[in-house]
C-alpha positions as CSV (number, residue, x, y, z in Angstrom):
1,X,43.5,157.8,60.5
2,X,42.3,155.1,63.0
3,X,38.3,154.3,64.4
4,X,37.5,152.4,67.2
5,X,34.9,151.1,65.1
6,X,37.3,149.7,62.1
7,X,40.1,148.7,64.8
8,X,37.4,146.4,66.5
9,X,36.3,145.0,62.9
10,X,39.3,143.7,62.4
11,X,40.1,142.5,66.1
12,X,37.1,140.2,65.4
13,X,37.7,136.4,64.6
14,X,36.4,134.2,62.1
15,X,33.7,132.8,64.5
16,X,32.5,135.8,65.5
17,X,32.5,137.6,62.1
18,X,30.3,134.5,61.0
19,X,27.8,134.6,64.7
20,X,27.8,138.5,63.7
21,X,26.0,137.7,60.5
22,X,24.0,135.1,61.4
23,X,22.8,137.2,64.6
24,X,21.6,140.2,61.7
25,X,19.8,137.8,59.5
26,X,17.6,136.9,63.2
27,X,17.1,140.3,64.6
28,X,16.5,141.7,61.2
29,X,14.9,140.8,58.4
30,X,16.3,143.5,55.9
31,X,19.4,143.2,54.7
32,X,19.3,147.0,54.2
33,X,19.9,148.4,57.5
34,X,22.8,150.9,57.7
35,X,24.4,149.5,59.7
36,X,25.3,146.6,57.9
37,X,26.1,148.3,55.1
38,X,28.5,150.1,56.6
39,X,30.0,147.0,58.2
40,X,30.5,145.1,54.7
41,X,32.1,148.5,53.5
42,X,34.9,148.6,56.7
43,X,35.2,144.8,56.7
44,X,37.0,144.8,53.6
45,X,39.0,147.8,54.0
46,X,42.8,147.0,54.8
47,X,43.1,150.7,56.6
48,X,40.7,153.1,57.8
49,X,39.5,155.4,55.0
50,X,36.4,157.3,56.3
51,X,37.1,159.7,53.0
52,X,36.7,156.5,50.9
53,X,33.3,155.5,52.9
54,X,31.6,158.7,52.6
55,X,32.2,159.1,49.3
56,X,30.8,155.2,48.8
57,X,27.5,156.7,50.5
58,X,27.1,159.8,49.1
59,X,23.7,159.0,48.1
60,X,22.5,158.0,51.2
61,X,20.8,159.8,53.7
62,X,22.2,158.2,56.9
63,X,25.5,159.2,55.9
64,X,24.9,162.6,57.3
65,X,24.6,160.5,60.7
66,X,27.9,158.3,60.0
67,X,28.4,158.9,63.9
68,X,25.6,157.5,65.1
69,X,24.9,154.9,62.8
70,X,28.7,153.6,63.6
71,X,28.0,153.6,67.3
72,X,24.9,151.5,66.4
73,X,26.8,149.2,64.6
74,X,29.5,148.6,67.4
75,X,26.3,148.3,69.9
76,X,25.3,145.3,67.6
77,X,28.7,143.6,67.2
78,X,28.9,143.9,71.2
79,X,25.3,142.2,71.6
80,X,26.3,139.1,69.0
81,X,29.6,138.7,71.4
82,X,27.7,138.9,74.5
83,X,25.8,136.0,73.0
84,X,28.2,134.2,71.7
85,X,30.8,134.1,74.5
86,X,27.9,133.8,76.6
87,X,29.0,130.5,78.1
88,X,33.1,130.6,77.4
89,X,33.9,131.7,80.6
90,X,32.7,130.9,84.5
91,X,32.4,134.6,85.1
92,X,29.9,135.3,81.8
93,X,28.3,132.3,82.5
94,X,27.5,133.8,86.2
95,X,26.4,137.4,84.5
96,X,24.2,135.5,82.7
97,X,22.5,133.4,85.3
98,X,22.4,137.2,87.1
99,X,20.3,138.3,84.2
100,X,17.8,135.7,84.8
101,X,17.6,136.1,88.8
102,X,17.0,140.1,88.0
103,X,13.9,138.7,85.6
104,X,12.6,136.4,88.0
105,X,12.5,138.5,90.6
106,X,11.0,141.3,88.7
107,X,8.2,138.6,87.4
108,X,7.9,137.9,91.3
109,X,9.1,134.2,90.9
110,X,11.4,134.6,94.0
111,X,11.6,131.0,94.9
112,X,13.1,130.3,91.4
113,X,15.4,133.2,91.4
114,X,16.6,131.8,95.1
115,X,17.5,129.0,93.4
116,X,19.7,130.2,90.9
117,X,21.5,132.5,93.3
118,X,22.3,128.9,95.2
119,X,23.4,127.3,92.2
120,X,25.3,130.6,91.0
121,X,27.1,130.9,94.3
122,X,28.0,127.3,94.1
123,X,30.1,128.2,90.9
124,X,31.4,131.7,92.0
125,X,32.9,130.4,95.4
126,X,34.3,127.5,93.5
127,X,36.1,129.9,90.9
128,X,36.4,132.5,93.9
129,X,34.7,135.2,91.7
130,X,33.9,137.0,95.1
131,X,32.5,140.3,93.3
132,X,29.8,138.3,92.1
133,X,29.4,136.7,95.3
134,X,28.9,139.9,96.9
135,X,26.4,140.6,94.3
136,X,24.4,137.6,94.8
137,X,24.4,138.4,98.2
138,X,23.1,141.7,97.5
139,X,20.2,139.5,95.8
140,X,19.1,137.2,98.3
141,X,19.0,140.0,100.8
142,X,16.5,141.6,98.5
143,X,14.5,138.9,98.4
144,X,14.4,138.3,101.6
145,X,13.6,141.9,102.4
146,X,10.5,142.4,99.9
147,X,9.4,138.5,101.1
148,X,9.6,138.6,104.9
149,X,9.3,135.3,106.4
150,X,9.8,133.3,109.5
151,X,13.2,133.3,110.6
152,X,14.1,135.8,107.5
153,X,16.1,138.0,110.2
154,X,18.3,134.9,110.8
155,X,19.2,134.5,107.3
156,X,20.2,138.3,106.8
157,X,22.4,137.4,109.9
158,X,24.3,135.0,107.7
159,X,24.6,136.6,105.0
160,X,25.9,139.5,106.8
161,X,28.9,137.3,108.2
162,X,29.1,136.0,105.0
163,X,29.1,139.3,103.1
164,X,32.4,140.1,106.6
165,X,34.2,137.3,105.2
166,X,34.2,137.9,101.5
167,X,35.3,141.7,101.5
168,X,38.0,140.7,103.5
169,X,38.8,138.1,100.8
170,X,38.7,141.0,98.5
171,X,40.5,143.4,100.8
172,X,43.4,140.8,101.1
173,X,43.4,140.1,97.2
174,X,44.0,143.9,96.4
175,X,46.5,144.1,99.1
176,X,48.3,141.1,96.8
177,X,47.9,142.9,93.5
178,X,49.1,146.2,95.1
179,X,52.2,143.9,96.3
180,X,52.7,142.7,93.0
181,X,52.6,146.0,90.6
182,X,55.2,147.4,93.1
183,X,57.4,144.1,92.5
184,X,56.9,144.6,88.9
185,X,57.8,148.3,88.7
186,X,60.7,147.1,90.9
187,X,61.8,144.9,88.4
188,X,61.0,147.0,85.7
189,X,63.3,149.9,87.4
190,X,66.7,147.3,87.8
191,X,66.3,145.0,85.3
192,X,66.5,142.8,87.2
193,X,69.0,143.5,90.4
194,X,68.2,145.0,93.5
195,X,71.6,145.5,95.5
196,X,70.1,146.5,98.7
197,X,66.4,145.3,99.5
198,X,66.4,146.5,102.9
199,X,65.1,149.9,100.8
200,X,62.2,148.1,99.9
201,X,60.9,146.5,103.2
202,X,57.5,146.8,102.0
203,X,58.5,144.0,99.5
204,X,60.8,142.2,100.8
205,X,60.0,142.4,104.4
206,X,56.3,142.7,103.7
207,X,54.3,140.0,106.4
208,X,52.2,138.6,103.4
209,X,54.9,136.8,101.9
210,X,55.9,136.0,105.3
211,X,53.2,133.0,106.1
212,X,51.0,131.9,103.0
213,X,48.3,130.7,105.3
214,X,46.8,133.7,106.2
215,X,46.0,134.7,102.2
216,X,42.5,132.8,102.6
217,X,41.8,132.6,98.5
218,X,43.9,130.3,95.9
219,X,44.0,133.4,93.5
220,X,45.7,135.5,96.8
221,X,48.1,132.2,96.5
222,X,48.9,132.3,92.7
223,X,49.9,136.1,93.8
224,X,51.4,134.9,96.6
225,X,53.4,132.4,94.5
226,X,54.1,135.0,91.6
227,X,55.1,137.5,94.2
228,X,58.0,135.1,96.3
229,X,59.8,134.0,92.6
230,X,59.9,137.7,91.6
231,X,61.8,138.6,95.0
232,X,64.5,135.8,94.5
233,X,65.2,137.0,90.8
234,X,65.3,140.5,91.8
235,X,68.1,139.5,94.0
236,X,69.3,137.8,91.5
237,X,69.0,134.1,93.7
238,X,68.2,132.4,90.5
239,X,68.5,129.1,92.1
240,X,65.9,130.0,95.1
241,X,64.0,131.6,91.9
242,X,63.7,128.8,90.0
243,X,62.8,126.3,93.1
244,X,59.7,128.9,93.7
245,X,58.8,129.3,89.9
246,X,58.9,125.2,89.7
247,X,56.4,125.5,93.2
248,X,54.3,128.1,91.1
249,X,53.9,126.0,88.7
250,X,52.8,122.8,90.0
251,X,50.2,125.4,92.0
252,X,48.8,125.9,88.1
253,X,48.7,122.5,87.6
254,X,46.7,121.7,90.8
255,X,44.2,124.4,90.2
256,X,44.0,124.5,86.9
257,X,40.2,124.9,86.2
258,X,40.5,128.7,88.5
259,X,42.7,129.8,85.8
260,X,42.4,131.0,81.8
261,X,45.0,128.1,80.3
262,X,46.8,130.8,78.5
263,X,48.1,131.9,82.7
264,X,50.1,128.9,82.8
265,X,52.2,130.3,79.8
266,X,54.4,132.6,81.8
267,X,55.3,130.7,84.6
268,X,56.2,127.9,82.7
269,X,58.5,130.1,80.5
270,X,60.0,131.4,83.4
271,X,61.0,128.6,85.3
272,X,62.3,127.0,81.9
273,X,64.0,130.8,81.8
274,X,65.7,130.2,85.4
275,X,66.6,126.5,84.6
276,X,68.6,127.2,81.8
277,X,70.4,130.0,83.6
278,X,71.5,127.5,86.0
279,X,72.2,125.0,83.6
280,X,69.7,122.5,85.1
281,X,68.8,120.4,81.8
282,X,67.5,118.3,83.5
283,X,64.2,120.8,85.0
284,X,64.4,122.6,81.6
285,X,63.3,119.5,79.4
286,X,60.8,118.9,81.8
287,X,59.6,122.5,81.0
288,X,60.1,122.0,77.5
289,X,58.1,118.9,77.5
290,X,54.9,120.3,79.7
291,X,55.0,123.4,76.8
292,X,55.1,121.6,73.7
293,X,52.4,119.3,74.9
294,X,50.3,122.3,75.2
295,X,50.6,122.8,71.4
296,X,47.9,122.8,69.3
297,X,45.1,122.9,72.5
298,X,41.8,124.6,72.6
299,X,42.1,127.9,73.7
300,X,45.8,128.4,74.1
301,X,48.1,130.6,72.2
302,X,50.5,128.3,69.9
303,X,52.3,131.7,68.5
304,X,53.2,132.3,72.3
305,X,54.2,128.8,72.7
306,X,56.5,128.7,69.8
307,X,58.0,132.1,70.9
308,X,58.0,130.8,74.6
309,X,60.4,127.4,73.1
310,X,62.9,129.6,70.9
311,X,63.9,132.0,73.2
312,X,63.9,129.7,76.2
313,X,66.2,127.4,73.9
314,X,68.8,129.9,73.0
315,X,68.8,130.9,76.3
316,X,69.4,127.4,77.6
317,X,72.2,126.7,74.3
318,X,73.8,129.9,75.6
319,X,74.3,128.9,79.2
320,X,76.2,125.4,78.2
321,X,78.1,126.5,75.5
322,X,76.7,124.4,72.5
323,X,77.3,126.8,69.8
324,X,76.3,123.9,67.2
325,X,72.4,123.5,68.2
326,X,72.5,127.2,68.6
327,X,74.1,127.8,64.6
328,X,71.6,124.9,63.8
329,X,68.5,126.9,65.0
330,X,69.1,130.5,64.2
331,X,67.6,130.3,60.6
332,X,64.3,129.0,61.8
333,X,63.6,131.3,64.4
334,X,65.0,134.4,62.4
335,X,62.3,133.3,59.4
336,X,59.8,133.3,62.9
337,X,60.4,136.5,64.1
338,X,60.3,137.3,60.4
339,X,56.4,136.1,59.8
340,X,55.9,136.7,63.3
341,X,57.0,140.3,64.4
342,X,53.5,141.7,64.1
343,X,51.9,139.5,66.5
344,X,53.6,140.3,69.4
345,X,54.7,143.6,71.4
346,X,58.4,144.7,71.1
347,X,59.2,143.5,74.5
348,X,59.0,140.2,73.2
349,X,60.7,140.2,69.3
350,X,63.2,142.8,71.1
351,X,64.2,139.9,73.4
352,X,64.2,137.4,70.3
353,X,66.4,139.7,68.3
354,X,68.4,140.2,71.2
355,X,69.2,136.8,71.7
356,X,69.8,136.1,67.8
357,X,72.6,138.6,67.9
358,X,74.1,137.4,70.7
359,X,73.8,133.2,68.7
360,X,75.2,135.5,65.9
361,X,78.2,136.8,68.0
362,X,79.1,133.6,69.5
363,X,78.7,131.1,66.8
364,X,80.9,133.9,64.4
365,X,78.1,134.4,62.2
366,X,78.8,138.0,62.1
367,X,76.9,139.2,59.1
368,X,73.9,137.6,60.0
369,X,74.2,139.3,63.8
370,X,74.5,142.7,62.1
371,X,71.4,141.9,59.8
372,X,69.5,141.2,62.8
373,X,70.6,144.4,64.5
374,X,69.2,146.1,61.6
375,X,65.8,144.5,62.1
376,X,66.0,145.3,65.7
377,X,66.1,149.1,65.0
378,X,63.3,148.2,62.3
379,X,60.7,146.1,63.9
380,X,61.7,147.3,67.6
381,X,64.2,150.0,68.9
382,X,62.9,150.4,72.6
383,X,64.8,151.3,75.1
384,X,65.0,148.5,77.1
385,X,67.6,146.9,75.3
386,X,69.5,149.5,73.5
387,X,73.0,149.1,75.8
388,X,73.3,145.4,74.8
389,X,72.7,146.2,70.9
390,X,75.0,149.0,70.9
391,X,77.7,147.0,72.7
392,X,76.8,144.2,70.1
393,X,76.9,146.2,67.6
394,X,80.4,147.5,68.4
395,X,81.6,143.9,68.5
396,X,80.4,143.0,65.2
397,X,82.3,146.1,63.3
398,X,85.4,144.9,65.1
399,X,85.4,141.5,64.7
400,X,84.8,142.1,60.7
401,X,87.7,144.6,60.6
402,X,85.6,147.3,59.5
403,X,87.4,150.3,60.8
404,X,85.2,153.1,59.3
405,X,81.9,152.0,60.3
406,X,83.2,150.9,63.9
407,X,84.5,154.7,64.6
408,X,80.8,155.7,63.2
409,X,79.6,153.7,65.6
410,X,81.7,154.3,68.5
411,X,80.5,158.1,68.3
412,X,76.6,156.8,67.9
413,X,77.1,154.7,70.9
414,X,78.7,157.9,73.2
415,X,76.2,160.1,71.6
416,X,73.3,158.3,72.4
417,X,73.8,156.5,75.3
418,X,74.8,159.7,77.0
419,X,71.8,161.9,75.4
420,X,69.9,159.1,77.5
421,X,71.3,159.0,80.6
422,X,72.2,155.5,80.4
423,X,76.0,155.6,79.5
424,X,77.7,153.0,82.4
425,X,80.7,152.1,83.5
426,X,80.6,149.0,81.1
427,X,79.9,151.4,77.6
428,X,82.8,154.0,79.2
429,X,84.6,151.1,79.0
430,X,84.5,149.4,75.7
431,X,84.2,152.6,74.1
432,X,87.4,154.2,75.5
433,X,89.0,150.6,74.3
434,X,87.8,150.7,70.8
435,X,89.1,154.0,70.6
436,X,92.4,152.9,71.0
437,X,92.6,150.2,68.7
438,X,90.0,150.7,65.5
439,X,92.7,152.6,63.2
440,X,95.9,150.9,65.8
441,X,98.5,148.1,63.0
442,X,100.3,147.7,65.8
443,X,99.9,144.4,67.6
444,X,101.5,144.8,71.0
445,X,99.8,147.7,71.9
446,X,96.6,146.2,70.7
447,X,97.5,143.2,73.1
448,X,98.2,146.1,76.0
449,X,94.9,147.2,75.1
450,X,92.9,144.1,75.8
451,X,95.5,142.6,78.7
452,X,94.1,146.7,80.3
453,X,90.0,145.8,79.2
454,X,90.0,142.4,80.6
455,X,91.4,143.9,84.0
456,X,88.3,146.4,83.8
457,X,85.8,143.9,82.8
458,X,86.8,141.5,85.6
459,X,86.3,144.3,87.9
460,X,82.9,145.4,86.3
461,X,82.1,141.5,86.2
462,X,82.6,141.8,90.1
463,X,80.9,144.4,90.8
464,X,77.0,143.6,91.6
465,X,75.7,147.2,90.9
466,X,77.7,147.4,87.6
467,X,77.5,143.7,85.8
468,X,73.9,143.3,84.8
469,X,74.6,142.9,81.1
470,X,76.7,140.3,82.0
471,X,73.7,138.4,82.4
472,X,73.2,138.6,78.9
473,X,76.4,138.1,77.2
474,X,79.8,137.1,78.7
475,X,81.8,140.5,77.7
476,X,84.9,138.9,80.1
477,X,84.9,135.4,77.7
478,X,84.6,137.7,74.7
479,X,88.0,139.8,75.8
480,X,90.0,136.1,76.5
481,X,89.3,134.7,73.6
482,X,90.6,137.7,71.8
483,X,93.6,137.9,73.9
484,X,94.7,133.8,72.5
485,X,94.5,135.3,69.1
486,X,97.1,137.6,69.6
487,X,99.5,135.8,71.1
């Protein structure tokens, strides 16, 4: 059984447990209260056992209330954070100085609180937090209204225009972020080709993307910028892509201090991403370099760093063929997705496993590759990903000449792909060819076999609405090599 109250315990860091305490010892001088008592009892509980905690408090009367004294507690815990993050962000540190305009006003020291909303409107336009602007507006026009002085009707006047210009800033933003969940959806939907994008003219012909200088705001920009890179990949223009994502990135690095550091991570892994798809070494250790500098700095994830660097390397090792520095890395990153599954979604260690069986395949590690399928359907078995691991896993059983469990799994893969909607031309494919040959001694008509696959791969390969897995592994390669090793 979960509790919001036990899941936010344990989402609570080191720091914080430590402010937590200290902020009980000042606010109370019991160390008695409920409240804490039933915080000591859930912080050292592995998994929610509310059984376990009543029975600990049997004897005490607030356990009848166990509700409502948990809701205090989280109340608590939320007024230490509020304290202690008070000043680890631009935007909290602008709710704060809020909190003290509200008081001054209310104690009738407007000429203070005008000062503040100058010197928090100074901050907010520079980190274009234009909600807050709008509510500091809001402010001084209160002010001005309860304090009605000479030319006071001139200054409502500017604020007025001022208020105009922001909610179009606003307006235009949510236009952007409305552009850019339909882009991600988009991409979601194809993974990642779009073979016709005159059916989507509201992203690909959309007039926003068309001329940047009418977005008016540097975080419409970074949308703007986010928004263009997605379009080339989604046409799969990985080149064009690539050249946008390396623009996107040196946006980052010009306005860094408008963004949380951790922002940067994604477009730098996706323009190390595109550079290794087009073999450009040359942009990718650049990449490389720019991440692993950001190691070990304040306030940036190193476990999404390190996953960031392995699966950008593969990726890369894949591309130009060197099967050594792949064979040479797998161990490490296996024992990382190992220690590390539990810290990510599934998207991601999906993609890692993903990417280990495919090193497996290539650098003929083949048990290894079929241990790592097994942890996929362990640690992830989504969706996303399942026709490449069943296509994989097909590979394996054949190229360790294990007949039985390759017809067990020819039947899983038909079975399951169809039950799914999500058998292609590619599965039809490889599964009517295994057919033929998993129990078949004879090596000419294994030979016909793969001489009639390879004609049906080239064609798939060819095919732009057909070949997306070929992005992934290179089924056509695969077939040839095969083919020299029966003749």
């Amino acid at each position: 059984m979960s509790d919001l109250i036990f899941n936010f315990v344990r989402s609570l860091t080191l720091r914080e447990k430590a402010y937590f305490k200290r902020y009980t010892q000042l606010h109370n001088n019991s160390e008695d209260k409920n409240y804490l008592k039933i915080y000591k009892f859930i912080e050292k509980q592995k998994h929610y056992d509310e059984k376990a905690l009543k029975n600990h408090f049997a004897g005490e009367t607030f356990i009848k209330y166990l509700s409502s004294e948990k809701h205090y507690l989280l109340e608590q815990i939320l007024n230490s954070l509020i304290n202690f993050h008070a000043n680890t962000s631009n935007n909290r540190k602008l709710l704060k100085l809020i909190l003290y305009i509200n008081i001054l006003s209310e104690k009738g020291f407007k000429k203070k609180a005008t000062k503040i909303i100058r010197q928090a409107k100074t901050l907010a336009y520079k980190h274009e937090e234009f909600t807050i602007i709008l509510q500091l507006i809001q402010m001084e026009e209160e002010i001005l209204f309860s304090h009605g002085i000479l030319n006071y009707v001139q200054q409502l006047e500017t604020l007025k225009a001022e208020r105009e210009e922001i909610t179009e800033k606003i307006q235009m933003l949510n236009r952007l972020r409305l552009l850019k969940a339909q882009s991600r959806e988009l991409q979601y939907e194809y993974m990642p080709h779009v073979s016709d994008p005159s059916k989507y003219p509201h992203i690909f012909d959309n007039p926003l993307l068309k001329n940047k200088e009418n977005i008016k705001s540097l975080k419409g920009l970074e949308i703007w910028h986010y928004i263009n890179s997605i379009t080339y990949y989604l046409v799969r223009d990985f080149k064009k892509s690539q050249i946008s994502h390396q623009r996107y990135l040196k946006f980052y690095e010009e306005n860094e201090y408008l963004f949380n550091k951790n922002q940067k991570l994604p477009v730098l892994s996706n323009y190390m991403y595109l550079s290794a798809k087009i073999k450009d070494e040359q942009h990718f250790m650049i990449g490389l370099t720019k991440l692993t500098d950001l190691i070990g700095e304040k306030d940036i994830d190193s476990d999404y760093i390190y996953y960031i660097k392995y699966a950008r390397i593969l990726e890369l090792y894949h591309k130009i063929n060197n099967q050594d520095a792949a064979r040479a890395l797998l161990d490490e990153v296996a024992e990382y997705v190992e220690k590390n599954s539990e810290k990510f979604g599934k998207t991601e260690i999906d993609h890692l496993i993903v990417l280990l069986v495919r090193a497996g395949i290539e650098t003929k590690q083949f048990t290894k590759a079929q241990q790592w399928i097994n942890l996929w359907y362990e640690k992830v078995s989504i969706e996303i990903s399942l026709n490449i691991i069943k296509l994989f896993a097909l590979i394996i059983y054949y190229e360790q000449d294990y007949a039985d469990l390759l017809s067990h799994e020819i039947n899983s893969t038909y079975k399951t792909l169809k039950k799914r909607k999500k058998y292609t031309k590619l599965e039809q494919v490889f599964i009517r060819f295994f057919k033929k040959i998993v129990h078949e001694p004879d090596q000419l008509k294994k030979a016909k076999a793969f001489d009639q696959l390879h004609e049906e791969l080239r064609a798939i390969q060819n095919n732009p609405t057909q070949n997306i897995l070929f992005e992934q592994f290179d089924f056509l390669k695969w077939c040839e090599a095969k083919m020299q090793a029966l003749d």
